[in-house]
C-alpha positions as CSV (number, residue, x, y, z in Angstrom):
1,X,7.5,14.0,33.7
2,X,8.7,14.7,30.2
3,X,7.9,12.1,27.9
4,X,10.1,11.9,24.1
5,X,8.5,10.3,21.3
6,X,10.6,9.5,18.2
7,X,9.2,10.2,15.4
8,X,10.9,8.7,11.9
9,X,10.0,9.9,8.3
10,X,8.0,8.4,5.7
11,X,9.9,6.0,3.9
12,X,13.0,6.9,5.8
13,X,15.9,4.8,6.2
14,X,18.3,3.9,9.0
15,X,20.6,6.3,7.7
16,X,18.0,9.1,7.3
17,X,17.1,11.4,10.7
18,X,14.4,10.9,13.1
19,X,13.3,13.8,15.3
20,X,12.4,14.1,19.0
21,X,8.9,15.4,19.7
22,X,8.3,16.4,23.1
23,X,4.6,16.6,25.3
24,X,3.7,20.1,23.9
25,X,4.0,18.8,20.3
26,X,2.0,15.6,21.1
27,X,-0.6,17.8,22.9
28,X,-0.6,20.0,20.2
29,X,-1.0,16.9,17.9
30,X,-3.6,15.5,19.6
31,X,-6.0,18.7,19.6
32,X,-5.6,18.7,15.8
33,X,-8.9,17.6,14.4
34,X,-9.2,15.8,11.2
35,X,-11.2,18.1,8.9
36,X,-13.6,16.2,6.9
37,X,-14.3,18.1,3.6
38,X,-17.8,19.5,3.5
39,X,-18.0,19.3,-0.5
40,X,-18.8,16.2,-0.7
41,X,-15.8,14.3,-2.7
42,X,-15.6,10.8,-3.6
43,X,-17.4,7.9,-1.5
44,X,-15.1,6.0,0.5
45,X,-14.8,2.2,-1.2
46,X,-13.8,1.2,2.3
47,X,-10.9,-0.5,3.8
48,X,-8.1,-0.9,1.2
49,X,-4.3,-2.9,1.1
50,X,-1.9,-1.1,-0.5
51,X,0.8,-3.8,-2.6
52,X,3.7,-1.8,-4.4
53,X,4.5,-4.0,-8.3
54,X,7.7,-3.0,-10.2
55,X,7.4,-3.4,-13.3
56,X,10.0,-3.8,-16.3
57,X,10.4,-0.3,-17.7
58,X,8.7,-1.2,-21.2
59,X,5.9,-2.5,-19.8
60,X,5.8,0.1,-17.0
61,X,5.8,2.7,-19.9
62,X,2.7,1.1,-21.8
63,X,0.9,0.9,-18.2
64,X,1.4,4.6,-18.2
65,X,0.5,5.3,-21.6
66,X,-2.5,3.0,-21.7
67,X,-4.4,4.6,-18.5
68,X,-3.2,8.1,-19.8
69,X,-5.2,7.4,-23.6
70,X,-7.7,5.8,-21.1
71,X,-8.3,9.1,-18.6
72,X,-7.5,6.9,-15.6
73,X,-5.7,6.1,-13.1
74,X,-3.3,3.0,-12.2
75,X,-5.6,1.9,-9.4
76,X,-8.7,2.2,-10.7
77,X,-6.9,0.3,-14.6
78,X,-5.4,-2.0,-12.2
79,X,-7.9,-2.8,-9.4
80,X,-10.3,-5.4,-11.1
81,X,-7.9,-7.1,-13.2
82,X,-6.8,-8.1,-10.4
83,X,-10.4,-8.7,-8.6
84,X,-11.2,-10.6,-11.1
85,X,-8.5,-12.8,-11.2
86,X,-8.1,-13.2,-7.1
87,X,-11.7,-14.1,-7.9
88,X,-11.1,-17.2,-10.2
89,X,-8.5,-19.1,-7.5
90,X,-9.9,-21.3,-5.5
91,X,-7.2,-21.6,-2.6
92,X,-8.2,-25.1,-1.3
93,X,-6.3,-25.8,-4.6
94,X,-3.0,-24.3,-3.2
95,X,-3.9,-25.2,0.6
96,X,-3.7,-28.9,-0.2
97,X,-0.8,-28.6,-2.4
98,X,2.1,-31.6,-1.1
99,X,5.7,-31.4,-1.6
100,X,7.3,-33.1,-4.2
101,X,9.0,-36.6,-3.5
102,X,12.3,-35.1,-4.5
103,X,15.3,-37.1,-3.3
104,X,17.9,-35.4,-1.3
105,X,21.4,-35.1,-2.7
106,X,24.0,-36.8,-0.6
């Protein structure tokens, strides 16, 4: 029994293709084995979320040029700025928020 899995780009979109794999490229998939690098290499910091920001292009350019005079990297400029202020919020504060008495418009 032949079994079709579809299979559709990174970051496609509905207009891009998707392409039919069939059981010999699964199997073949699945006997691939990860290779883990023998060098050693950074130390995982675990399990991560990734959030995409856009920025306004003049700030976007300072980000850049500001972790480029720095020597590094948006993620690692980025990452406990926004620790530490995900840190500060206490959420019960937002939790227990109630709406507004705001009269409806008839």
């Amino acid at each position: 029994m032949a079994v079709e899995a579809l299979i559709v780009a990174p970051h496609a979109t509905r207009r891009e293709t998707q392409w039919r794999v069939s059981n010999a490229d699964i199997a073949m998939l699945g006997n691939m084995a990860i290779k883990k690098r023998s060098s050693g290499g950074r130390p995982s910091k675990g399990l991560r979320h990734s959030f995409d920001v856009k920025l306004d292009i003049p700030r976007a350019e300072k980000l850049v040029e500001l972790i480029e005079l720095l020597g590094t990297n948006g993620v690692d400029y980025l990452s406990p700025i926004i620790a530490e202020h995900l840190d500060a919020i206490d959420l019960d504060d937002f939790r227990n928020q109630e709406a507004l008495p705001i009269a409806k418009a008839s």
